[in-house]
N, C-alpha and C positions, 0 to 999 in steps of 0.2 A: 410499561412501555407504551411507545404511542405509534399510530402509522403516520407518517408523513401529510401535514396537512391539518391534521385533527384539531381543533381547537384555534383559541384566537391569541394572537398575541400582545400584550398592553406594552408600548411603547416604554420606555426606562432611560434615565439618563448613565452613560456608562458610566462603568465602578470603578476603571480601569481608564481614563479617555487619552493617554501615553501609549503610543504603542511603539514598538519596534519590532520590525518583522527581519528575520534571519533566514537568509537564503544561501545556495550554495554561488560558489564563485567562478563567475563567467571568466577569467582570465587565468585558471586553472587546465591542464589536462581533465577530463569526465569521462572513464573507460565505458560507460554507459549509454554513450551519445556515440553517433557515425564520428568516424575517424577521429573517436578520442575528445572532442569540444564540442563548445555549443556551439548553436547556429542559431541563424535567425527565427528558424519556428520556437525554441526557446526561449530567446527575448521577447515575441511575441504574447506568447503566454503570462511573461513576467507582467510587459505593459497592462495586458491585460488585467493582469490582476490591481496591478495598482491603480488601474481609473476605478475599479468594481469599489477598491476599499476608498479614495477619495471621496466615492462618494456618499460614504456613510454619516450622518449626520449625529456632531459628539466628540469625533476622535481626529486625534493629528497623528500621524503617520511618519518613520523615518524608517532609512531597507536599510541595512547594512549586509553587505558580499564579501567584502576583500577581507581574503580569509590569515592573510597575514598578519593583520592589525585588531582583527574580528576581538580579539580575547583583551588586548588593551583597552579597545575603545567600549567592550562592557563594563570592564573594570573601572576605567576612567570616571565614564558616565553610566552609572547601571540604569537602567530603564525600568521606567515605573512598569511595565508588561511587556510582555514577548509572544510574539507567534515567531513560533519553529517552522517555517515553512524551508529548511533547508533538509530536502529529502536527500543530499548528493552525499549527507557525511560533513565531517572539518575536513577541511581540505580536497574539497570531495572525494572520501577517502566511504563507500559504505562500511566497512567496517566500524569507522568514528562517528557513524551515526549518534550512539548515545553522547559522543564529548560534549558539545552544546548542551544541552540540557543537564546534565551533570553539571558542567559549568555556573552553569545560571543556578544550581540548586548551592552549588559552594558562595555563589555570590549573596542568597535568599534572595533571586530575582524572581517571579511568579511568569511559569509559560502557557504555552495552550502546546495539547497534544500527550504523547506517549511517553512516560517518565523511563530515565536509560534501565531499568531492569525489565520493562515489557519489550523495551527493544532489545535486549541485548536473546531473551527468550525469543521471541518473534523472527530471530535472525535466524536461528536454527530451522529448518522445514524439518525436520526427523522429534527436534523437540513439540514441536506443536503438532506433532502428528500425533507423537506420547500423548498427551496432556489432551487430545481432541478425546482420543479410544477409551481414555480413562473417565471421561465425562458419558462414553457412550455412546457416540458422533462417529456417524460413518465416516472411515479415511479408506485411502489407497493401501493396497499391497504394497509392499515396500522391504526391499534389501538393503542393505545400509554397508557402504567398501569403503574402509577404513583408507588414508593412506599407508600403503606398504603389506595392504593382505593382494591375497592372491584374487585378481580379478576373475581368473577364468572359473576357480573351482566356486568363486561366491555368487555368481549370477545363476538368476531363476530360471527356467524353462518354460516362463509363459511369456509368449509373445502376441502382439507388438506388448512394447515396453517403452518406457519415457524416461529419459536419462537426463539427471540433473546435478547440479550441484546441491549440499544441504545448504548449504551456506552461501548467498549472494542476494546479488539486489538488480533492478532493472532490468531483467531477464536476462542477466548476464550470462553465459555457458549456454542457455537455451537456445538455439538455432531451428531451422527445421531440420536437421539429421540428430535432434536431438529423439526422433521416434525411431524406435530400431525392430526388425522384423526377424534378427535370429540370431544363434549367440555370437557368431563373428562379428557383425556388426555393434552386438551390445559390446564383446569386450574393445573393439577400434574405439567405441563413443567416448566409454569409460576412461581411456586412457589418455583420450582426445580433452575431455573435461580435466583432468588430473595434472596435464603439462599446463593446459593454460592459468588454472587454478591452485597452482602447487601448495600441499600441505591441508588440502581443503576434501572434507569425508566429500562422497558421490552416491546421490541415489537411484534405484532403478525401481521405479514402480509400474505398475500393471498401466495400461495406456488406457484414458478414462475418453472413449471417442464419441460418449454422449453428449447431450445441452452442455454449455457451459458458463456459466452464472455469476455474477457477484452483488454484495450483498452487503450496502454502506451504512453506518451508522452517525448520526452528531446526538452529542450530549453523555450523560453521565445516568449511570445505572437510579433511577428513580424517575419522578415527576418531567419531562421533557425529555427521554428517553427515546429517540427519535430513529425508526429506521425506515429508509427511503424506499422506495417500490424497489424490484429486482430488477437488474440488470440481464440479458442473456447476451452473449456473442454470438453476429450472425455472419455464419462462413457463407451463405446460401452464392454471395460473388466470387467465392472462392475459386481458382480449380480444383475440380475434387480429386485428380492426382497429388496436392499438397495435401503435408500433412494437418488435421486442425488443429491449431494451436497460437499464443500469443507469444511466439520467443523475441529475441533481440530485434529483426526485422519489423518487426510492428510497432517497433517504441523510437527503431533509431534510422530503418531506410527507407528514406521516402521513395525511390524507384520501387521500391518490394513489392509484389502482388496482396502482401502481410499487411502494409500500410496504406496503399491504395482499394483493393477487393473486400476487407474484414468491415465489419460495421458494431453498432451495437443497438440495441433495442431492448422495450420493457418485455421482461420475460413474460414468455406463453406459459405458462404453469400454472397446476390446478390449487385449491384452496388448500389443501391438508400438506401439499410439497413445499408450498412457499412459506407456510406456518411454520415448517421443521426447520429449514434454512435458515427462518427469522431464529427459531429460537435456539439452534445452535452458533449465531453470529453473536446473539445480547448472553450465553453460555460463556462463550471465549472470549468477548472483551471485558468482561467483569473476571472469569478465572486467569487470564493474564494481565490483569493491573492496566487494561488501555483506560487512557483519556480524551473525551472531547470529541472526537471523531476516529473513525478505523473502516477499514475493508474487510472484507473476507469472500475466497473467490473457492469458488462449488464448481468441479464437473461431476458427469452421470456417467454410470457405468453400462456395461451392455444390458445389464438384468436390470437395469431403471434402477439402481440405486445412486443419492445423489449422495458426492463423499467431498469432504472438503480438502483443499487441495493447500492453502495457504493463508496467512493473516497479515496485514497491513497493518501496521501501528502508524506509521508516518505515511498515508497514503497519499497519491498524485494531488494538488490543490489546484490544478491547471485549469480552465474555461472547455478543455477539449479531453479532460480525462474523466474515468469513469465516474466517480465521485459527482464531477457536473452531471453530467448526464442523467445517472440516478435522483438527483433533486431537479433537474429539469420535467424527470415523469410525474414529481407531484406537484408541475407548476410551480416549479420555489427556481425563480432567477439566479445567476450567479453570484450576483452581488449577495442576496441576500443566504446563499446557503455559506459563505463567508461571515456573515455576520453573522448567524446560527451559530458556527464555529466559535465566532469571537467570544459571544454572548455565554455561551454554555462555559468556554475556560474561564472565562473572568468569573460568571456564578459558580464555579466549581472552586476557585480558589480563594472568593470572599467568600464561603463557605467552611475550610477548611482555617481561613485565618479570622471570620469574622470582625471580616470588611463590611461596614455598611452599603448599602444598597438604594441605591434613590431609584 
């Protein structure tokens, strides 16, 4: 694997120069977003993105959204290549995260990104919490409340504690009352997660109130093997009455103190901690089947140990999400940590089909 930066890269003419990129759909409800829909910082992001890939030299470009028609018109016209950039689901539905891409695998379309059994693992937070412990990789304490066990007798005794769903997307269930200080309030959170999430396990782990870090990747397990400097979140705007943390407020209200006060910067960290990070991030995207790109986001515990908290398969592609950021600290443009992406799925998958390469 390589650091971000290392090396040069010799221009290529693409293998792939069809694209079509798959996003989710603006005319949809998105329980993920303030009051359910997009907004304009949304579409912004989207515009965004599409001048970045305009302006790639090589490729023509078509987006398809409307998710009503989405499945005919691949079928229709399959596309010579796909970027999956619809993180919302079909329908933006995150649970149908993986449909798309299963899709495009019944069509033999060729995608960029996380193939649906890393997603469908990666959906689980309890599963990849397994799968981190058994590689070795510091995780959180964690209880795990079934639907329909008894909340009260299953909750821990160490407080504060972080109450989640296993299963969501977007920080969805995450609030700031998702920190709770004793068991009253753990079993209120619990059950508070439980109605809006019905039929969905809940987790309650130890509250990690150390650094809190994330740690992006492009390319595939070999040669261009690419992880981007470390990200840390910096509460230091915070009120330090809030709790810290990135729940639903941070991603969807912009009045929030979450989304105005929170920042992000290149992690303070010493050489042997960023080393471990790195290599339990390139650990879990080779032991869960990711491709092309992924996240993984690290807090630290009170005794300084840093434990991973979650894994991205399909992470934000936005100009203002973490991902940018991260190739922004090794001087890599937006545009270009985009075509990084492009580049890496297309050689991954004239790889795999023994597609020539010019």
């Amino acid at each position: 694997m390589q650091q971000a930066g290392e090396g040069s890269r010799i221009p290529q003419r693409p293998i792939f120069p069809d694209v079509t990129v798959l996003l989710g759909d603006p005319r949809l409800a998105d329980h993920s977003k303030r009051e359910g829909a997009f907004h304009e910082e949304d579409l912004a992001t989207r515009d965004a993105m599409k001048a970045a890939f305009a302006s790639l030299d090589g490729y023509a470009f078509r987006y398809l959204d409307d998710h009503t028609t989405i499945l005919e018109d691949l079928r229709a016209e399959p596309p010579q290549f796909v970027v999956n950039f619809c993180d919302t689901g079909f329908g933006n539905d995150p649970v149908r995260e993986l449909n798309l891409p299963a899709y495009l695998e019944m069509l033999n379309v060729p995608y960029s990104g996380a193939p649906p059994a890393a997603m469908v693992l990666c959906w689980d937070k309890a599963v990849v919490r397994g799968m981190a412990a058994q590689l070795g990789i510091a995780v959180p304490d964690e209880v795990y409340i079934r639907p329909g066990d008894d909340v009260a007798a299953r909750l821990p005794d160490r407080y504060p504690a972080f109450v989640k769903p296993s299963c969501a997307d977007g920080s969805v269930g995450i609030t700031v009352d998702a920190v709770v200080h004793d068991h009253a309030q753990a079993v209120a959170r619990v059950k508070r997660v439980q109605a809006e999430l019905p039929g969905r396990a809940v987790l309650v782990q130890e509250f990690l109130a150390g650094a809190e870090y994330g740690v992006g990747v492009i390319g595939n397990p070999g040669p261009g093997f690419t992880i981007l400097p470390p990200l840390e979140v910096d509460y230091d705007g915070l009120d330090p009455a809030l709790p810290r943390l990135l729940g639903f407020e941070s991603k969807a209200l912009p009045d929030s103190p979450y989304w105005t006060d929170v920042r992000f910067r290149e992690a303070r960290i010493d050489r042997a901690a960023r080393a471990a990070i790195e290599a339990a991030a390139a650990a879990m995207f080779e032991r869960l089947g990711l491709s092309d790109y992924g996240r993984f986001d690290f807090r630290t515990s009170a005794d300084g140990v840093i434990k991973l908290m979650e894994v991205n398969p399909n992470p934000a592609w936005a100009n203002d999400g973490k991902l940018a950021f991260m190739a922004g600290f090794a001087g890599i443009a937006y545009r270009d940590m985009l075509r990084m992406i492009l580049e890496a799925a297309q050689s991954r998958t004239a790889a795999e089909r023994g597609t020539a390469q010019g």
